[in-house]
C-alpha positions, 0 to 999 in steps of 0.5 A, a space after each residue: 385565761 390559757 384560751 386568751 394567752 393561747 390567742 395572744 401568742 398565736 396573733 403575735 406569731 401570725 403578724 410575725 408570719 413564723 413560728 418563733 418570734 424576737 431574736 435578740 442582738 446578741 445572736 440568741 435563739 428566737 423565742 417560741 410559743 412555749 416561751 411566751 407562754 411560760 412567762 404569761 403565765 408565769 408572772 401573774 402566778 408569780 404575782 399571787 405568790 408574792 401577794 399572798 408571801 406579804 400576808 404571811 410576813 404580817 401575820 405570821 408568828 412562826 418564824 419559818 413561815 415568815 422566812 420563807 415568805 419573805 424569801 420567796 417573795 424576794 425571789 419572784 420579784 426579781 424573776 417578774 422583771 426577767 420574765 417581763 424583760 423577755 416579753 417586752 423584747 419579744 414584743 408581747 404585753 406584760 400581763 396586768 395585775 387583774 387577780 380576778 382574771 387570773 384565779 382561774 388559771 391551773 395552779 392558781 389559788 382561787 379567790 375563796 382560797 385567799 380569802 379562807 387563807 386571810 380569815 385563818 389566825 395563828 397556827 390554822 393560818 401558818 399550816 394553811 399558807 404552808 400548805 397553799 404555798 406547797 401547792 402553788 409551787 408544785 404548779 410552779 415547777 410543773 410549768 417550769 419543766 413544760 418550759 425547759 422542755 418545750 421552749 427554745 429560748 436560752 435565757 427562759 430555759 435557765 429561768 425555768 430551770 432556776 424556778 424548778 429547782 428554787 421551788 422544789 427546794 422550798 417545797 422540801 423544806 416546807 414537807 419538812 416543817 410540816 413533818 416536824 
């Protein structure tokens, strides 16, 4: 999967003939490579959040997990068509909803995971879903920070920045669950 998007990105900037591609009118900075990616990779990892949020909001009997869910999932649609917005306005096709594709990307969880996650009830599924959902973040944030560190594009950058501490905050309050 990072090979393909590796390739998009490079075809793009190769047709554009320069390293950064789609300043827009309001005389904001190109964006670069690490932009694209960032939102490439961002939105299918956002999608399996949200995909797997909307399983824990039906199953769930424990409020916090609900919540949580709930909440995130909330946070990361919104965030999609942002991330989908700078894509389009860079002229880079919105990746497809294909989760077959996508289970293979770092920090994604992989198709028996979501489906040990589905077979799990009551407690066992709350303390799996907590734990996948704190993992998954953490791979949100790491992807975040490579973004903010690495990209050019003011308005991925204080996405990205908004996503660490989003999730970092959502990651603390599910360690503090699990300690309770």
């Amino acid at each position: 999967m990072r090979a393909r998007l590796l390739i998009i990105v490079l075809g793009l900037l190769a047709l554009t003939g320069c390293s950064t591609f789609g300043g827009g009118s309001t005389g904001e900075p190109a964006a670069n490579e690490a932009d694209a990616t960032f939102s490439l990779q961002m939105i299918p990892h956002h999608r399996q959040t949200i995909d797997i949020a909307k399983v824990a909001v039906e199953r769930s009997k424990d409020q916090f997990v609900i919540d949580v869910a709930d909440k995130i999932a909330t946070v990361e649609a919104g965030e999609i068509e942002q991330m989908a917005t700078y894509l389009r306005s860079w002229n880079i096709p919105v990746p497809g909803e294909d989760a077959n594709a996508t289970h293979k990307m770092a920090g994604m969880m992989t198709a028996k995971d979501v489906e040990s996650l589905k077979a799990a009830k009551g407690k066992q599924f709350d303390d799996l879903f907590l734990a996948a959902l704190s993992r998954h973040l953490r791979s949100g944030v790491d992807m975040a920070k490579n973004a903010q560190a690495k990209g050019v594009h003011v308005g991925s950058k204080a996405l990205a920045g908004k996503i660490v501490v989003s999730q970092t905050e959502v990651i603390d309050q599910i360690t503090a669950k699990q300690k309770s």
